[in-house]
Steps between C-alpha positions, in 0.01 A plus 500: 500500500629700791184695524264201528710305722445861730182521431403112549701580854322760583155359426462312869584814668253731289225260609588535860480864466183514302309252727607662834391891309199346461459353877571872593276603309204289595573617884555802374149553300363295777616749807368827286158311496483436847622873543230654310213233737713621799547860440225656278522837633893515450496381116800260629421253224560789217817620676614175509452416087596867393840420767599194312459703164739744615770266592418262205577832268789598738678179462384408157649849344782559765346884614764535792555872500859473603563277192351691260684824631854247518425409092449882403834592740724278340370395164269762392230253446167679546255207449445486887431886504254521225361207716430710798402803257209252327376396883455898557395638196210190535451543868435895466216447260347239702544672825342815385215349351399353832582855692241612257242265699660537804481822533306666210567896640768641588497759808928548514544340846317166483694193381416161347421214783874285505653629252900617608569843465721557797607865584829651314738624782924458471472168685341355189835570310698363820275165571470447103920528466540270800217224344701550149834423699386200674328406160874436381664358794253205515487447146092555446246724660254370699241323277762346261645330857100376544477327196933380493358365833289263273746462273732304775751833598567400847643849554171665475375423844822699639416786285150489631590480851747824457182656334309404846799705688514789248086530579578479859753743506275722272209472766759596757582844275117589357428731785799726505493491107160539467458783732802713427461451094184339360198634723478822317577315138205413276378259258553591187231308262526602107115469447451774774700735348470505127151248497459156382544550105828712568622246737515259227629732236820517744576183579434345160690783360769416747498135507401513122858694437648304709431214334584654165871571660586178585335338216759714266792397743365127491492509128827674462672198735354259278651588201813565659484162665420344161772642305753376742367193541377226211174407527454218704333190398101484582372133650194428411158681612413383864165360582245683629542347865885566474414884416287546784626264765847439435682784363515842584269736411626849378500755713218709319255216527558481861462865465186498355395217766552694800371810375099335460609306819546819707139684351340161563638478837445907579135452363390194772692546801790741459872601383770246456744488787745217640617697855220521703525193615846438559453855695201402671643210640858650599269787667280262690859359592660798618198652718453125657875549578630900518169641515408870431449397098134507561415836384683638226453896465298546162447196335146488501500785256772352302424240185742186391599221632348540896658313727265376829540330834380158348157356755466218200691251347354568175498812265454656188891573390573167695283250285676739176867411592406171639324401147798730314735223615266235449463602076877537449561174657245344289658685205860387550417137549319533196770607293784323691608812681519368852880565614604528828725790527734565773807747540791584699489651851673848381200450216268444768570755703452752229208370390342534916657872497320563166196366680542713764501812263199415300270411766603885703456640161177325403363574888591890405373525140172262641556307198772351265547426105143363492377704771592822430669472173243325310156555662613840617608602131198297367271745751638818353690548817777751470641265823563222279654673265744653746587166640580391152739747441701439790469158520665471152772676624523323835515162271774681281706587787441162649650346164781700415668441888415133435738493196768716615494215834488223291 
């Protein structure tokens, strides 16, 4: 009786949140049309659909970095890693099969057109430790605070704007960095050294292992979870709309998701990235203001996410995050996810400083956990895999001072 009384509650509110999804929606569908009229040569229409995919899977499946690395920490629940495992192992195949028409012969030196492989130098380690660290102070890295923006977190924006700083403060350090440590480092792309097939062999035997690991460990927690616990009661099957739109989606299916997302995306206009724009914009800011940010020693050679001096209001990473935001919110109004989410000033505060780290770090590393991390890996980068590495253990530190303050 309880139940239904909820549910019967609940029933005026559901509509509100379906029907105003759906008036998103229609401006939303309606704004990528005129975008693709406007903008033919930029494919801003596409950018803007495959955008709102990404946050729709984001949201729908919870693939916040930070929280998957938090479940693993403290409760050994890999679900969330095999997650990220599923979007590489997925992403690799797909990415390689468009190098192959890309760029059918390899010479050694010559790289695919946008993919990030970013040079391997010891501020990788650095820049990938401080984006970890920040990672945990605010709580999620930068694309989970995107699409928590659409889900109502009112913190987000202050996270966003200490990632502005951190870029700012990285543009202010590039030269000396980049001169004294990274001119003479390298690229290091898999498929020039060992070829396309043995590319692959490595990362799926890698990933492939990987995913073989914490499959065992997953299974193991199960039944350990299971014998300690009874079994607890299963409602009935969900309908097909609840499935999709309403509840969360497993990790592995988002997985799977944003693996074909990031090929499709690679093979029409380019790698998946979230901080160009941010770091566009806080450049723009900065030389308007400081000045000297204009030139930045190297970067033309470099691959990721570029920052520029913006000259228009429009661009291709902008129209991604813009539309990112746009499918989450859609998403959490449809399945009654809308929150608004403050915190506390000393909460605040944290979360800005953890800002502040990511955005230096992800300035550095010219890419974060979907910049470097994903599409680097995904590339055959040995860059992303490096930033992995020590972002993990950035994260990890970030936790484990978080529960010895708390």
């Amino acid at each position: 009786m309880g139940q239904e009384q909820t549910q019967a509650y609940n029933a005026p509110k559901n509509k509100i949140n379906i029907s105003l999804a759906l008036l998103i929606l229609t401006f939303f569908l309606i704004w990528s049309y005129w975008l693709s009229q406007q903008y033919v040569e930029y494919h801003f229409g596409f950018i803007a659909i495959i955008g709102a995919l990404f946050g729709l899977v984001l949201q729908r499946s919870r693939f916040c970095f930070y929280c998957i690395f938090t479940d693993y920490f403290a409760h050994k629940d890999s679900r969330g890693i095999l997650g990220i495992l599923l979007a590489l192992l997925i992403g690799t195949l797909g990415y390689h099969a468009v190098f192959g028409a890309f760029l059918p012969v390899l010479d050694g030196r010559q790289l695919p057109p946008d993919a990030h492989i970013g040079v391997v130098s010891w501020i990788l380690p650095l820049s990938a430790l401080s984006f970890g660290f920040g990672m945990a102070l605010s709580g999620s890295c930068i694309s989970a605070q995107l699409y928590r923006l659409g889900e109502g977190l009112l913190t987000a924006p202050i996270a966003l704007i200490g990632v502005a700083i951190g870029f700012a403060l990285g543009f202010l350090s590039w030269n000396s960095l980049y001169l004294s440590f990274m001119q003479k480092a390298q690229p290091l792309w898999l498929p020039n050294l060992v070829g396309y097939a043995g590319s692959v062999l490595i990362q799926v035997i890698v990933i492939g292992g990987l995913l073989v690991f914490f499959l065992y460990l997953e299974n193991k927690r199960r039944i350990h979870t299971q014998n300690d616990h009874d079994t607890p009661h299963q409602d009935d099957e969900p309908s097909l709309w609840q499935a999709i739109f309403q509840q969360r989606w497993p990790t592995w299916v988002g997985g799977i998701f944003i693996g074909l997302i990031a090929t499709i995306a690679y093979f029409r206009v380019g790698a998946l990235g979230v901080t160009a724009e941010i770091g566009s914009i806080s450049r723009t800011f900065l030389d308007q203001v400081v000045g000297g940010v204009s030139r930045l020693e190297g970067l033309d050679r470099l691959t990721g996410c570029i920052t520029v001096i913006k000259q228009t209001l429009l661009s291709n990473n902008g129209v991604f995050v813009l539309s990112l935001i746009l499918g989450s919110l859609i998403s959490a109004l449809s399945a009654g996810q809308l929150r608004w989410q403050g915190n506390t000033l000393k909460g605040i505060l944290r979360i800005f400083c953890g800002g502040v780290l990511m955005g230096w770090g992800a300035m550095i590393s010219l890419g974060c956990t979907v910049g470097m991390l994903l599409s680097g890996i995904m590339a055959g980068a040995l860059s992303g895999w490096v930033f992995a590495v020590f972002c993990l253990f950035g994260a990890w530190i970030g936790w484990y001072l978080r529960q010895k303050w708390t």
